[in-house]
CHARMM internal coordinates of N, CA and C (Angstrom, degrees):
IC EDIT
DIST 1 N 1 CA 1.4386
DIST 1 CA 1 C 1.5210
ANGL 1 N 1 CA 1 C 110.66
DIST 1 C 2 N 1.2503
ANGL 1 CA 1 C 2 N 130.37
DIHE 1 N 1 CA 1 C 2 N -36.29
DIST 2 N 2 CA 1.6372
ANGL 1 C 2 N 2 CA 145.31
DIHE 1 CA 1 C 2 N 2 CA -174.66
DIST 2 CA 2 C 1.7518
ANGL 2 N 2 CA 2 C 86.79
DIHE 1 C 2 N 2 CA 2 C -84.27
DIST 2 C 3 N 1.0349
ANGL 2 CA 2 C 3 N 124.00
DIHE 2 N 2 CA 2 C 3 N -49.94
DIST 3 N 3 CA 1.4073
ANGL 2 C 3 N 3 CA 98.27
DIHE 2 CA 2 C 3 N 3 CA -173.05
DIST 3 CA 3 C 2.2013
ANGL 3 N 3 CA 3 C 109.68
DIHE 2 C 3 N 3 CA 3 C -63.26
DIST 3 C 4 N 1.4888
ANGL 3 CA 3 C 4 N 94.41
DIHE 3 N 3 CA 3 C 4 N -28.77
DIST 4 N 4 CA 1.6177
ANGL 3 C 4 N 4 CA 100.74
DIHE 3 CA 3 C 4 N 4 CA -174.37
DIST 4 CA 4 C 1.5478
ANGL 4 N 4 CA 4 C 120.35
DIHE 3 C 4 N 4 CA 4 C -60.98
DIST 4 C 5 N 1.4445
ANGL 4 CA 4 C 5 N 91.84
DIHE 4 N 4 CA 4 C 5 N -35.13
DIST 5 N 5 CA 1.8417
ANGL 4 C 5 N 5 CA 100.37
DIHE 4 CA 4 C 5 N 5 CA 176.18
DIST 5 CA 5 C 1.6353
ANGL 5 N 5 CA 5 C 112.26
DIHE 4 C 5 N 5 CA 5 C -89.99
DIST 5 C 6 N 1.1949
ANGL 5 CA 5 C 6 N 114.58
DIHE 5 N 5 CA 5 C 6 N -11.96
DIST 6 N 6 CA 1.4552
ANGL 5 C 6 N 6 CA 122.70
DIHE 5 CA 5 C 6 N 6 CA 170.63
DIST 6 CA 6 C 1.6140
ANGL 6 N 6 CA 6 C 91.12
DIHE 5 C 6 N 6 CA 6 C -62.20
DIST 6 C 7 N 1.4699
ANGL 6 CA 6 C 7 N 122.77
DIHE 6 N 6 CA 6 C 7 N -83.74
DIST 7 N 7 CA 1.5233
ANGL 6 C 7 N 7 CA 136.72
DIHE 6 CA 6 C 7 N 7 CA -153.53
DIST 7 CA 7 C 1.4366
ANGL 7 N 7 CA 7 C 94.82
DIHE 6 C 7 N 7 CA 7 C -61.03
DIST 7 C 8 N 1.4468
ANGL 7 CA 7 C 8 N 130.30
DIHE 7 N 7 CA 7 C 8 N -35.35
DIST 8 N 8 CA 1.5274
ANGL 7 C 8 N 8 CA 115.01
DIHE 7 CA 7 C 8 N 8 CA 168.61
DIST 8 CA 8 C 1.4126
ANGL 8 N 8 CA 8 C 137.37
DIHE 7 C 8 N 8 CA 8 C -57.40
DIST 8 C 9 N 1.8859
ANGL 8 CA 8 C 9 N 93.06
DIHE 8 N 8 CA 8 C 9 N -44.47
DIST 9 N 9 CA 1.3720
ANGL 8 C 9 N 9 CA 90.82
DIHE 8 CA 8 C 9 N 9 CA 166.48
DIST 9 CA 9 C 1.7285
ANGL 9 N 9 CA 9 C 129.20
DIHE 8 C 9 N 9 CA 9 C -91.65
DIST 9 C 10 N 1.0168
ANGL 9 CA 9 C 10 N 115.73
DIHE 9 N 9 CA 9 C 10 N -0.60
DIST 10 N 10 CA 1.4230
ANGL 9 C 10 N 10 CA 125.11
DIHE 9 CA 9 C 10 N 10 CA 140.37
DIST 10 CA 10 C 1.4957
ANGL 10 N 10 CA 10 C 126.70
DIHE 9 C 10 N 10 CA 10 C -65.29
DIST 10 C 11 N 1.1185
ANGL 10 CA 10 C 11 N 138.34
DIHE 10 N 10 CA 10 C 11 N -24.77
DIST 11 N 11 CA 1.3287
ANGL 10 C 11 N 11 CA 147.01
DIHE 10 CA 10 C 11 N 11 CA 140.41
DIST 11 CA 11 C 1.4929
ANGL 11 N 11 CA 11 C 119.27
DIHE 10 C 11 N 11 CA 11 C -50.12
DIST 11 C 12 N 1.4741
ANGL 11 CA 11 C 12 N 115.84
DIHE 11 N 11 CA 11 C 12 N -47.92
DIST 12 N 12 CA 1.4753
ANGL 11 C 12 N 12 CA 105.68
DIHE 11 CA 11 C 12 N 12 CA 179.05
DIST 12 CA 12 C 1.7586
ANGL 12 N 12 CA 12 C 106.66
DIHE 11 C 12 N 12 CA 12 C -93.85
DIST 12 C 13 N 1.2170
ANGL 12 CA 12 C 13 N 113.87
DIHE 12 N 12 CA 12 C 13 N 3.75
DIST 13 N 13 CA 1.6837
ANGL 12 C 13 N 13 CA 85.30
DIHE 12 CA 12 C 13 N 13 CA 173.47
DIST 13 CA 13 C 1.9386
ANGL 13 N 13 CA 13 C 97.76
DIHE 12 C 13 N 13 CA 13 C -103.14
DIST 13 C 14 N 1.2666
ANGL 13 CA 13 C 14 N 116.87
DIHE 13 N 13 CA 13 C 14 N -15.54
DIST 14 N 14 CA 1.9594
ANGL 13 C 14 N 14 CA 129.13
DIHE 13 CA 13 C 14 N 14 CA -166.65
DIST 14 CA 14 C 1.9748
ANGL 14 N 14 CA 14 C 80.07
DIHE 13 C 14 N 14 CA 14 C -55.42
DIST 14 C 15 N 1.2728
ANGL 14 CA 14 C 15 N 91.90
DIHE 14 N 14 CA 14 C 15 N 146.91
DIST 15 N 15 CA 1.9436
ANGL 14 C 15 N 15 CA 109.13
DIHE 14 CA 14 C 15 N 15 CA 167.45
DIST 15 CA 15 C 1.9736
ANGL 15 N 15 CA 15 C 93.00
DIHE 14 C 15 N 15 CA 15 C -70.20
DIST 15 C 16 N 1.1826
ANGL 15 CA 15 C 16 N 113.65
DIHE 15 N 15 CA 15 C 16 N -54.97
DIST 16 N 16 CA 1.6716
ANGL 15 C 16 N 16 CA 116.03
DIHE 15 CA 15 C 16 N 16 CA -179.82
DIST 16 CA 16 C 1.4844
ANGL 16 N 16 CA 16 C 104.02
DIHE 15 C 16 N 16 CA 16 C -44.48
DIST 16 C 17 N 1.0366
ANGL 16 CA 16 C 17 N 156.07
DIHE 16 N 16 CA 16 C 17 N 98.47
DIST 17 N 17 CA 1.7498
ANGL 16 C 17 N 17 CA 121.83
DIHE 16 CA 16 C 17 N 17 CA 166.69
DIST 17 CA 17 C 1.5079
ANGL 17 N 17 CA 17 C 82.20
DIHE 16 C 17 N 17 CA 17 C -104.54
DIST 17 C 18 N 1.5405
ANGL 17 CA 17 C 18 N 110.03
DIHE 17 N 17 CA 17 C 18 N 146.93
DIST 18 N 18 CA 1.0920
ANGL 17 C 18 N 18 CA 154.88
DIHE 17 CA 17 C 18 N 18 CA -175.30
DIST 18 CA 18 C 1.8976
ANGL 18 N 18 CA 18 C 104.35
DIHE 17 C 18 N 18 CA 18 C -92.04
DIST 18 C 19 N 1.0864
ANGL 18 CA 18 C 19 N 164.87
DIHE 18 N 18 CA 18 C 19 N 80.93
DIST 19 N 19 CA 1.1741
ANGL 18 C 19 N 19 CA 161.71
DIHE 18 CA 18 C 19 N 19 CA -164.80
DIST 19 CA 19 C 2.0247
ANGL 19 N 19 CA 19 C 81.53
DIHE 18 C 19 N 19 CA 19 C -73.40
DIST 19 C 20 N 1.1222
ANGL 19 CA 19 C 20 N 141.51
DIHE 19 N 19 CA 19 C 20 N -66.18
DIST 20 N 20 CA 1.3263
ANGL 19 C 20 N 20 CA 141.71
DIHE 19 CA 19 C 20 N 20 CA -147.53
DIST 20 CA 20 C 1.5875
ANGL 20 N 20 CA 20 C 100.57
DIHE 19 C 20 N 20 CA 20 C -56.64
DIST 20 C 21 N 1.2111
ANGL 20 CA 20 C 21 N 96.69
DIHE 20 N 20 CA 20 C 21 N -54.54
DIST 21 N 21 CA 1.9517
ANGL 20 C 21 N 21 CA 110.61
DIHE 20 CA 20 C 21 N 21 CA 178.50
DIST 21 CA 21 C 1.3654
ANGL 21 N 21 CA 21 C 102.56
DIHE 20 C 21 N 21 CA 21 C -52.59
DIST 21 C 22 N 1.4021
ANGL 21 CA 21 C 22 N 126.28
DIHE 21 N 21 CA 21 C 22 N -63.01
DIST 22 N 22 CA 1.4522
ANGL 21 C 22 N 22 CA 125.47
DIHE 21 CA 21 C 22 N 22 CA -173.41
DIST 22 CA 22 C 1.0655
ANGL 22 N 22 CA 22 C 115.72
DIHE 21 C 22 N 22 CA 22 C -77.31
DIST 22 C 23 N 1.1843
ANGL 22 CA 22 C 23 N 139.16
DIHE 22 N 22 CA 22 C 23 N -16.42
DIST 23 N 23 CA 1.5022
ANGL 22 C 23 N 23 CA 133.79
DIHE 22 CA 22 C 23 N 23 CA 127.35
DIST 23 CA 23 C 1.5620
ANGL 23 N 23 CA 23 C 132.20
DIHE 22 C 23 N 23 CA 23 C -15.72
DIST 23 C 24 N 1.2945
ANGL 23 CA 23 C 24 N 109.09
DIHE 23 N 23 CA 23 C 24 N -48.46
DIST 24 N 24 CA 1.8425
ANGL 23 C 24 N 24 CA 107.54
DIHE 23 CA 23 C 24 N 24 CA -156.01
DIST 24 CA 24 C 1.6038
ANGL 24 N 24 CA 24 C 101.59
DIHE 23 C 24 N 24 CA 24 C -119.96
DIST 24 C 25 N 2.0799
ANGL 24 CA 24 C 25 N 108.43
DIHE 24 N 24 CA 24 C 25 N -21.17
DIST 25 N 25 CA 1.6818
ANGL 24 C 25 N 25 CA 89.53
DIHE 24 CA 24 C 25 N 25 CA 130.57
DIST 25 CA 25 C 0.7083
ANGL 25 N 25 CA 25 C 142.46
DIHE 24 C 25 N 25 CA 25 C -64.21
DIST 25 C 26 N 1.5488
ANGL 25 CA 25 C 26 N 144.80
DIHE 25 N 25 CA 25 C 26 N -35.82
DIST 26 N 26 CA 1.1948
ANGL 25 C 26 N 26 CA 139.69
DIHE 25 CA 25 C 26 N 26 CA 172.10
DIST 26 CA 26 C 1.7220
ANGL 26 N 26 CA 26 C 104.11
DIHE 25 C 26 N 26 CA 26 C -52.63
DIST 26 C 27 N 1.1878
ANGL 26 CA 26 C 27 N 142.67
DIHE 26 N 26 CA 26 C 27 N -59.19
DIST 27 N 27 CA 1.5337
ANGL 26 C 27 N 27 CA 158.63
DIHE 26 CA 26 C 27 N 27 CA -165.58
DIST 27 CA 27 C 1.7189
ANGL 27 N 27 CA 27 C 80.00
DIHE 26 C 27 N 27 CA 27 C -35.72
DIST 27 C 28 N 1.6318
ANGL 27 CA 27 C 28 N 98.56
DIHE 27 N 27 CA 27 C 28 N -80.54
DIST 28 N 28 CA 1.5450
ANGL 27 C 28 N 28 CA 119.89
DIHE 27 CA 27 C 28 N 28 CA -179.10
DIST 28 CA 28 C 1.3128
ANGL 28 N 28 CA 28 C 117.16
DIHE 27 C 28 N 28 CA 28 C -18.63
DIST 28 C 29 N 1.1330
ANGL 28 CA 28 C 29 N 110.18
DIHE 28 N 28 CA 28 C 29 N -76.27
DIST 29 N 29 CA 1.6495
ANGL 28 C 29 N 29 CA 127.45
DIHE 28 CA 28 C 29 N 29 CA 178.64
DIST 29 CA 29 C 1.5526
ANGL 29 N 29 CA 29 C 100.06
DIHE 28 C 29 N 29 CA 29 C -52.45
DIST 29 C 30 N 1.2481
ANGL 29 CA 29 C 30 N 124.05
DIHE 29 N 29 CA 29 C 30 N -29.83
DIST 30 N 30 CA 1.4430
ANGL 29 C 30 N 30 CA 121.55
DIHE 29 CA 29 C 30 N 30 CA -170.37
DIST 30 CA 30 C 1.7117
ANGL 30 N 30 CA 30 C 127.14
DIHE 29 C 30 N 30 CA 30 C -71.40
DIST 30 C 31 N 1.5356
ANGL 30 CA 30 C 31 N 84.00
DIHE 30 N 30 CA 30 C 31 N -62.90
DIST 31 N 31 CA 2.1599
ANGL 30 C 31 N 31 CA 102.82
DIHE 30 CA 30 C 31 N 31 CA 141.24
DIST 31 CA 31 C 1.1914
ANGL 31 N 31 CA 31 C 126.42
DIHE 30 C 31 N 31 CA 31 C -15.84
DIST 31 C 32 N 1.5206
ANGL 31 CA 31 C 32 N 92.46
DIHE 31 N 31 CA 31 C 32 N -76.14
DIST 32 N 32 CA 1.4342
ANGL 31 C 32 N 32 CA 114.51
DIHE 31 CA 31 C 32 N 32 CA -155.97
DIST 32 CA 32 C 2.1060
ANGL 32 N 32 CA 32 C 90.55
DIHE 31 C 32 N 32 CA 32 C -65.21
DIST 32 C 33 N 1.1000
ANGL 32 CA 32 C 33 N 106.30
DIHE 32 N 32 CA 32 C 33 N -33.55
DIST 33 N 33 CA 1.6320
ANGL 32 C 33 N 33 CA 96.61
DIHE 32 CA 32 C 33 N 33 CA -163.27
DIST 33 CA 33 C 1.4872
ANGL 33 N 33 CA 33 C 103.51
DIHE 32 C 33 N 33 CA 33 C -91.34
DIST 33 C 34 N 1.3236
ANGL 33 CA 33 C 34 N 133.17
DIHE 33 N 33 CA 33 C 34 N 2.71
DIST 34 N 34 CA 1.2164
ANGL 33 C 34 N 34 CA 159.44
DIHE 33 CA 33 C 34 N 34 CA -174.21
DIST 34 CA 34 C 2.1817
ANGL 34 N 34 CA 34 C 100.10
DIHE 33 C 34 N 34 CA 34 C -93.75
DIST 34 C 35 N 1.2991
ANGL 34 CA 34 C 35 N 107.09
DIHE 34 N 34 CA 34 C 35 N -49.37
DIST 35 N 35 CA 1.5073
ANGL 34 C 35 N 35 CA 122.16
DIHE 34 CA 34 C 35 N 35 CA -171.03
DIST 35 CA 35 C 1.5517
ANGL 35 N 35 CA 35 C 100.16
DIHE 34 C 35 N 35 CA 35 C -80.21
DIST 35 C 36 N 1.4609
ANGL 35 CA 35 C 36 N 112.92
DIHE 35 N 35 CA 35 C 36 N -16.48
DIST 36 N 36 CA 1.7249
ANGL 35 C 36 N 36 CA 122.29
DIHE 35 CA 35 C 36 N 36 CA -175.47
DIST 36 CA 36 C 1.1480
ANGL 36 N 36 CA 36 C 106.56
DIHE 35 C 36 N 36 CA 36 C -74.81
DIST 36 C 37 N 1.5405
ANGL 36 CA 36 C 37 N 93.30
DIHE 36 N 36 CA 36 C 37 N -54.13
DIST 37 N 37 CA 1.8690
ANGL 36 C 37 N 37 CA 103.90
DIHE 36 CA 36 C 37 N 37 CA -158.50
DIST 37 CA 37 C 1.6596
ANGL 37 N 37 CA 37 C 116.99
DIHE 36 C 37 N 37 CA 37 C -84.82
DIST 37 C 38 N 1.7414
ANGL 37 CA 37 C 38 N 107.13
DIHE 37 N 37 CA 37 C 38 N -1.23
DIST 38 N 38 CA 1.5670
ANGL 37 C 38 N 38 CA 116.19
DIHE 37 CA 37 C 38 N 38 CA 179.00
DIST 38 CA 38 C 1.2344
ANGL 38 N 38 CA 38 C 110.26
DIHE 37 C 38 N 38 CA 38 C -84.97
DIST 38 C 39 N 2.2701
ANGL 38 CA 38 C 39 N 108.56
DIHE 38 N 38 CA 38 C 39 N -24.08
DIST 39 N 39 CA 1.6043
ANGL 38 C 39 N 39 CA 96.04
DIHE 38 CA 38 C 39 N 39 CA -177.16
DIST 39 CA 39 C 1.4309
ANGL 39 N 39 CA 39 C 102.92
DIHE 38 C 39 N 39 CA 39 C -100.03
DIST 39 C 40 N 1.4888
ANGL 39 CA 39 C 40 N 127.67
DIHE 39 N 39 CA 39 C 40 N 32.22
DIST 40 N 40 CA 1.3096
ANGL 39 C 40 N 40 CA 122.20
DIHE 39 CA 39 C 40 N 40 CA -159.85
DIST 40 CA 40 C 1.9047
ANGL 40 N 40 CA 40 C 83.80
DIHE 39 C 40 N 40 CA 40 C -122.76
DIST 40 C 41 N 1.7623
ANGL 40 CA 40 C 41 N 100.82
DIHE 40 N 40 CA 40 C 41 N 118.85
DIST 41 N 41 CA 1.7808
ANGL 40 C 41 N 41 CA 97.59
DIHE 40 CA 40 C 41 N 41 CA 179.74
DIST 41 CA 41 C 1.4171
ANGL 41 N 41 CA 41 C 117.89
DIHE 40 C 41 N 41 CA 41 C -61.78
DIST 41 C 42 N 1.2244
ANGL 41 CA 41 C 42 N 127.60
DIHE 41 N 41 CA 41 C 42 N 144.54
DIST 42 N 42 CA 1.5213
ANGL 41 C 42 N 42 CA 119.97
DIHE 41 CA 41 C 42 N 42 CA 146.40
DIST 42 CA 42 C 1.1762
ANGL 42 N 42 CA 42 C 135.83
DIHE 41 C 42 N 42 CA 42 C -23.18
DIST 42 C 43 N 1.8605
ANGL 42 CA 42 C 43 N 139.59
DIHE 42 N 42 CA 42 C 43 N 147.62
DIST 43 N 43 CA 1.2331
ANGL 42 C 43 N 43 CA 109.69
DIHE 42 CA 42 C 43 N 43 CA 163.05
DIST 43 CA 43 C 1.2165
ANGL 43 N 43 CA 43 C 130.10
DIHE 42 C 43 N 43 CA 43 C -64.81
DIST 43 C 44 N 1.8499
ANGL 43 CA 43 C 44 N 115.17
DIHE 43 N 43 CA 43 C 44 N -24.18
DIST 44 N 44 CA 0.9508
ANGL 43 C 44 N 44 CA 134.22
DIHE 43 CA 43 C 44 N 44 CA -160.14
DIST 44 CA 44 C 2.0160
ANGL 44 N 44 CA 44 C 119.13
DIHE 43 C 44 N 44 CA 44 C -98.29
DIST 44 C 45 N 1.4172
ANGL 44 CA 44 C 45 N 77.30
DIHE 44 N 44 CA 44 C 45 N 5.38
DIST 45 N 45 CA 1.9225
ANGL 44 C 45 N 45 CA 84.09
DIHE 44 CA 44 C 45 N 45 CA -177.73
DIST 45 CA 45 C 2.0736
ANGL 45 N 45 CA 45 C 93.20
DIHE 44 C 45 N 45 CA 45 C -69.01
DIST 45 C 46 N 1.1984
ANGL 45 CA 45 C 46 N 104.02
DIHE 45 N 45 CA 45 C 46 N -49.23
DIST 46 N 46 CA 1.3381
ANGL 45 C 46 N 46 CA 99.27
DIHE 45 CA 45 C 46 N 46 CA -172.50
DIST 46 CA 46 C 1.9202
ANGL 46 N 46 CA 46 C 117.00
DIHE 45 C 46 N 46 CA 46 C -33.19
DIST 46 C 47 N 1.3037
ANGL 46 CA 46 C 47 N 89.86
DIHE 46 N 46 CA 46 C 47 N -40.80
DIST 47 N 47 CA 1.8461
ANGL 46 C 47 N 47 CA 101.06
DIHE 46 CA 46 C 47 N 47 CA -162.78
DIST 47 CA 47 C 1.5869
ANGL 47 N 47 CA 47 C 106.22
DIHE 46 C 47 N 47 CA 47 C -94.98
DIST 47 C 48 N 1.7924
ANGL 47 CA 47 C 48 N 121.82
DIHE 47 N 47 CA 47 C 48 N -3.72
DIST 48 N 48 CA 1.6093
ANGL 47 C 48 N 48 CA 121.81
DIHE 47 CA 47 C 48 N 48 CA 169.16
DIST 48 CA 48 C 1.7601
ANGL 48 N 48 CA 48 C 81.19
DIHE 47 C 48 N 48 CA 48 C -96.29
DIST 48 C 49 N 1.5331
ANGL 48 CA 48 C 49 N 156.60
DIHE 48 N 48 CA 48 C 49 N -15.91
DIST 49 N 49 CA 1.5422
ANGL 48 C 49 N 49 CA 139.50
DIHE 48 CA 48 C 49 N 49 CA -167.16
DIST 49 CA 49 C 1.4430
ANGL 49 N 49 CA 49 C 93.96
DIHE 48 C 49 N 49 CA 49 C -85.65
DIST 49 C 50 N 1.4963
ANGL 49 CA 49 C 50 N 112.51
DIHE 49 N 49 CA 49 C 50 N -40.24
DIST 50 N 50 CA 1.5744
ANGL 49 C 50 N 50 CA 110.50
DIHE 49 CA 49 C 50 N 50 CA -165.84
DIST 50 CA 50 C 1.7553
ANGL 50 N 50 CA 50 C 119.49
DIHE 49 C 50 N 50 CA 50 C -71.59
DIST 50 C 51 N 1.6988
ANGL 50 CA 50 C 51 N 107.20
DIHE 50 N 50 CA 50 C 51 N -19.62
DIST 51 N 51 CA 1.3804
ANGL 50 C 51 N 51 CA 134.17
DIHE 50 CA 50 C 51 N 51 CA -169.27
DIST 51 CA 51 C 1.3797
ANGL 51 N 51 CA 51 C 100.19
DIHE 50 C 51 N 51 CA 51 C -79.35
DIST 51 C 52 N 1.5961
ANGL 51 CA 51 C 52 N 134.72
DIHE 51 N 51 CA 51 C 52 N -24.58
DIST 52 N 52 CA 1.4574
ANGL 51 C 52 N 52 CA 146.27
DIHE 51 CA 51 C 52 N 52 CA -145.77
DIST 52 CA 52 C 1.5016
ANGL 52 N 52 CA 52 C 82.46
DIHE 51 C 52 N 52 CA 52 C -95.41
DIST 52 C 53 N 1.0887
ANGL 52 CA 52 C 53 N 127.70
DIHE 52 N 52 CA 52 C 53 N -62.74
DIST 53 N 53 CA 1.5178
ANGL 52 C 53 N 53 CA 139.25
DIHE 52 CA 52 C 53 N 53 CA -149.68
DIST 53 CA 53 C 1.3453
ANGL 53 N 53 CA 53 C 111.56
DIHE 52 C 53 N 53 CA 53 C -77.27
END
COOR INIT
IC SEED 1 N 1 CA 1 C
IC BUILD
């Protein structure tokens, strides 16, 4: 993900910008923050574990 926002923001300041490159960082960065937030619990998982019992 740090390499994805590196090549993005090197893409948007370069005179060249590349739309293809800044494209598939963004994808990248998108994943990666997608793979963060699946191992990160709910607030609310606590109060559907306590409902089971």
């Amino acid at each position: 993900m740090i390499v994805a926002i590196v090549v993005a923001l090197y893409e948007q300041v370069s005179a060249d910008k590349n739309i293809y490159i800044m494209a598939v960082a963004i994808v990248v960065f998108m994943m990666g923050m997608m793979q963060l937030s699946a191992k990160t619990p709910s607030k609310n998982q606590e109060n559907k574990d306590d409902n089971v019992e």
